[in-house]
N, C-alpha and C positions, 0 to 999 in steps of 0.2 A: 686348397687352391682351386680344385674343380668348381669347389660348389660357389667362391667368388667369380667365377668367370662365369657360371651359368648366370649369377644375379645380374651381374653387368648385361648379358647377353639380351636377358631380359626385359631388364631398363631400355636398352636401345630398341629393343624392339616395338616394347608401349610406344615410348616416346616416337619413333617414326610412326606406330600407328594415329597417333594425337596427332601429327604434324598431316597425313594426309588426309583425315578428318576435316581439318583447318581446311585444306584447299578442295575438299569436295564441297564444303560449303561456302566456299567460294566461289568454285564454280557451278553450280547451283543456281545462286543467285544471277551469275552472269546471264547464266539461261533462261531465268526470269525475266529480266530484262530483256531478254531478245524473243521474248513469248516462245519458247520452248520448254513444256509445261509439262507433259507427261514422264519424263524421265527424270523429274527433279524426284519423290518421293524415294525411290529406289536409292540415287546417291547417298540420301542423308539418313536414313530411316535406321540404316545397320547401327551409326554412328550413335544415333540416339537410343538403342536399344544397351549399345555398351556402355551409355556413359563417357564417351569419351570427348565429348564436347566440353568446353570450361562453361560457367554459369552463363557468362553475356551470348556465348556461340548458343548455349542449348535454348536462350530466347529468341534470336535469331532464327533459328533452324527452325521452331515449332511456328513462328508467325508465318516463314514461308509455306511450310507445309498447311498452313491455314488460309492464306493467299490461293495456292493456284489449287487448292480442294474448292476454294470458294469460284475461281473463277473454269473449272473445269465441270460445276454443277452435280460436284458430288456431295451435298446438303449435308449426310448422318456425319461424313467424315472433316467436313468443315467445326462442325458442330464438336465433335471429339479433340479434333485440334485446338480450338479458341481454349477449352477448360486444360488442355494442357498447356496451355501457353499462360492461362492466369494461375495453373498451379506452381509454374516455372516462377514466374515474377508477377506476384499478389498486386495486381491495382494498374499492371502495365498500361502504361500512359499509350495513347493513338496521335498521332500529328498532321494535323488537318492538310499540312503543308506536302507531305509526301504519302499517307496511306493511301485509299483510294474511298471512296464511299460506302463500297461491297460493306469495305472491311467495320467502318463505321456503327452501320446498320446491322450487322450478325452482333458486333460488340457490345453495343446499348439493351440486345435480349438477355445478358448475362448480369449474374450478380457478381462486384465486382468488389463491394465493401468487405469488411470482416465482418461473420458472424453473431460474434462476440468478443470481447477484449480479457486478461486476466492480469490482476495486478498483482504485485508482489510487492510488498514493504516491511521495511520494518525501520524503525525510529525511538525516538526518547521522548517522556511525560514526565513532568513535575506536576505535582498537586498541590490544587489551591483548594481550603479549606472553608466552608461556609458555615456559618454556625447559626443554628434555625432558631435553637431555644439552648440558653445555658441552664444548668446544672452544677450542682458543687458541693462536697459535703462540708458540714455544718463550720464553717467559717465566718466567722465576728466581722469581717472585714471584705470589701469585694474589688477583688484581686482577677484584673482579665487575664483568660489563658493567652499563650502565643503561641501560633503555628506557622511552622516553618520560617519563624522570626520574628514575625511581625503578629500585632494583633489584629482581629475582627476589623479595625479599622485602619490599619496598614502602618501605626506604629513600631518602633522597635524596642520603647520603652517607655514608662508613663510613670505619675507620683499617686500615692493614694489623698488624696486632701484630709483623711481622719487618724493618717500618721505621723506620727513626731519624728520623724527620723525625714530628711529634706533630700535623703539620697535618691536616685531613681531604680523603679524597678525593671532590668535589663533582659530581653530577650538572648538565651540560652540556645533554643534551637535555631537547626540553620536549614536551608528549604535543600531538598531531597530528589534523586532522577533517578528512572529506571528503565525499562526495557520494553518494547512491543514491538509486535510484528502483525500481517494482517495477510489475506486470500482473499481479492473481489474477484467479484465477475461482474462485468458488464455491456449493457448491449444499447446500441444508437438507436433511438427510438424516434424522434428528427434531428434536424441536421445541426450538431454542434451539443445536442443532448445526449445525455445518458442514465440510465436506469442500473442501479450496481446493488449488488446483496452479495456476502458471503462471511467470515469469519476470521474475528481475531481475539488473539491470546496477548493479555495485557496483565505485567507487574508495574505493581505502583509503591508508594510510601510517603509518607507523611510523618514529621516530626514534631512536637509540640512542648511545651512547656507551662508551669502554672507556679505563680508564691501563694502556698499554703495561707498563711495569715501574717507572716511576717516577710523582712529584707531576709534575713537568715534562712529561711524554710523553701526549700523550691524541692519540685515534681517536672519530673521530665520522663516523657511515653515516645518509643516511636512504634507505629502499626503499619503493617506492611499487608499487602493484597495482592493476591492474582484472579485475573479474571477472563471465564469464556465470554465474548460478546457476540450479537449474530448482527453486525450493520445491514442498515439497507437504507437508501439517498439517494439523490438527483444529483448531477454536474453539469454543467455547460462550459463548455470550450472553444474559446475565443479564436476566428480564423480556423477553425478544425475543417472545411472543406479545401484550403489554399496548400496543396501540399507538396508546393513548393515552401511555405513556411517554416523555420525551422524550430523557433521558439513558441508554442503556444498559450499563454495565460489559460487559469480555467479555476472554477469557485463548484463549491460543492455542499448541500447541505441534506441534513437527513436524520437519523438515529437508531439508536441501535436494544435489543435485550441484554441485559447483564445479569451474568449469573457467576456469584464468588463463591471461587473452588477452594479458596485457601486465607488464609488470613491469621497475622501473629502479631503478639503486639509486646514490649519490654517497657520495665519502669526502673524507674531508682529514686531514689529519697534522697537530698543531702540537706544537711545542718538538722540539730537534733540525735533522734536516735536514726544513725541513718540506712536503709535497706534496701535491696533491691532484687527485682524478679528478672532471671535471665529471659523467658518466653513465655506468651500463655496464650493457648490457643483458642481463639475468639469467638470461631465458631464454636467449639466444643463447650464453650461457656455459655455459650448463647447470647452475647452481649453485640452481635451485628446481624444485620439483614441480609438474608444471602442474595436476593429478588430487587435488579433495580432494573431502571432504563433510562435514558441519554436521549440527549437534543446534542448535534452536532454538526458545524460549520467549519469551514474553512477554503484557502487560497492558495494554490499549486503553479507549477509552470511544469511543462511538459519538454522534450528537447531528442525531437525527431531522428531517429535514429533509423531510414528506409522507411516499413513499413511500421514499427516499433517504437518505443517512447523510453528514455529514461524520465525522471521525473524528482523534485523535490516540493515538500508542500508542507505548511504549517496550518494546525487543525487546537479548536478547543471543543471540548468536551462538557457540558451539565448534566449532571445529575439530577433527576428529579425525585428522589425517593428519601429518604432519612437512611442514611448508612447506620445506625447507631439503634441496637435493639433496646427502646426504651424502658420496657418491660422488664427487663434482667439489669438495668446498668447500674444498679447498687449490690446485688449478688456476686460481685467477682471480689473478693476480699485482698486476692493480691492486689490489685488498684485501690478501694476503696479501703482498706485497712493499712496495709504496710504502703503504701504509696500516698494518702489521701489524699486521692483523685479520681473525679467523674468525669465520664467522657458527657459533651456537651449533642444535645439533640445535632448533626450536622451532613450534610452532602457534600461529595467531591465533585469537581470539577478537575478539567486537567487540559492543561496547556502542550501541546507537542510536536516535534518536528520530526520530519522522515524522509526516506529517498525511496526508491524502488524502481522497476522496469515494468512497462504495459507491452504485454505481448499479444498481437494480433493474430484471432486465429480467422483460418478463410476456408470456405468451401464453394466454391465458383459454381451457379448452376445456371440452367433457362429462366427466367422468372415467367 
């Protein structure tokens, strides 16, 4: 019972100290106003050393203290006040209508932007499959692969003209999503631009399918990838000085280093004798390139959150490198023997959307 009566006793006592906090900075300010200037720091200073001012009072409290340091010609302490006042509230706006000019003028020496910005995302890519140069073992007949459903030329299904059979030959696989996430940094370099580098971790997959030489014989692979990337790009963002605006547009473009850490790929055989490989590891076969790098675009909207940004944006990706180690792509006998199937010379590409938050960071100094 004691010790709930001490909490109580407690509570009322903070909470009375919070409440004449309140009204020293209220009276404070009255005093400003009636140009009685030297006893204000004293009132408020205890206040803000406890913390017990709420977030709008401790802006408050620090602008006056930056007010009558400015208008009592104490310069260092003016000077320490304004960077406590932009560390209180990052970007604090001035009002021509009621500050005064002092105050104006001390404020325009200060940096007032963020530093730099840090994004967090992360989102979903499907992959689209490009195929540079086909490949194929020794088939009578030519039979286009499909991936992720459709073929090379965005078919779902096709006839072969040299076959007697009038039925169509039907895409098996179905297109494939997976997971990324990403760490930029970036910093405003002019106004509404940005400059970003930093790193993301990307799985991906891709499904495919192929008819052997006949309607009856089909080959079906899916490979799967993860990959370190190091991005670096340019953005522009539309109305990014207006911050009174809440929704920003903004377009980005850039590219990035890829380096695949991982990669598995499964097959099966049906009609015939029929077989199938649960995994085989692609690298360790040597049958891909671990060394690519990316051209990449895309279009975002941003949605102000204070100083802070949530954001959703949708982004594609190219590859400019041949995924597919040419050199070894007939040495994997799980594929080309019990599956017969060659992977075709090709690059991914990858289509993606994402959300995330832009965090501002700020260090207010002199410029």
């Amino acid at each position: 019972m004691r010790y709930y009566l001490t909490l109580l006793l407690l509570s009322l006592t903070v909470c009375g100290y919070t409440q004449n906090c309140t009204q020293r900075l209220n009276q404070a300010e009255d005093n400003y106003e009636a140009g009685r200037l030297l006893g204000i720091p004293d009132q408020i200073e205890g206040c803000l050393r406890d913390k017990s001012f709420s977030t709008e009072e401790e802006v408050r409290a620090r602008k006056l203290l930056t007010l009558v340091y400015i208008f009592t010609d104490q310069e260092a302490r003016a000077e320490q006040a304004i960077i406590n006042l932009l560390k209180a509230e990052p970007e604090h706006r001035l009002d021509p209508q009621v500050d005064p000019a002092e105050l104006f003028f001390l404020y325009d020496q200060y940096r007032t932007k963020p530093i730099f910005r840090l994004s967090f995302k992360i989102g979903m890519n499907t992959s689209n499959v490009i195929q540079i140069e086909e490949f194929a073992t020794h088939n009578t007949l030519v039979h286009d692969n499909f991936y992720n459903g459709s073929t090379d030329g965005g078919s779902d299904s096709y006839q072969v003209a040299s076959d007697s059979s009038s039925s169509d030959y039907d895409a098996i696989s179905s297109r494939r999503f997976s997971i990324w996430g990403e760490l930029l940094a970036q910093k405003e370099v002019y106004e509404g631009v940005d400059v970003l580098a930093g790193f993301q971790y990307r799985t991906s997959s891709y499904a495919g399918d192929t008819y052997i030489n006949q309607l009856n014989l089909n080959s079906s692979i899916t490979n799967s990838q993860t990959y370190m990337r190091l991005p670096i790009g340019v953005s522009y963002t539309h109305w990014s000085a207006d911050r009174d605006r809440r929704l920003l547009p903004y377009v980005f473009l850039g590219g990035s280093f890829d380096y695949l850490l991982n990669a598995t790929g499964s097959i099966s055989r049906t009609g015939g004798t029929a077989s199938s490989v649960s995994e085989v590891d692609l690298i360790a076969t040597n049958q891909v390139n671990r060394i690519n790098y990316s051209f990449t675009g895309g279009v975002g909207l941003k949605i102000r959150f204070k100083t802070h940004f949530f954001f959703v944006e949708g982004r594609y990706d190219t590859s400019r490198m041949n995924y597919i180690n040419g050199d070894d792509r007939y040495t994997n006998l799980d594929y080309t023997f019990d599956g017969a199937y060659v992977e075709p010379a090709l690059s991914l590409d990858f289509l993606s959307v994402s959300g995330g938050f832009n965090l501002s960071i700020y260090k207010p100094k002199k410029l």
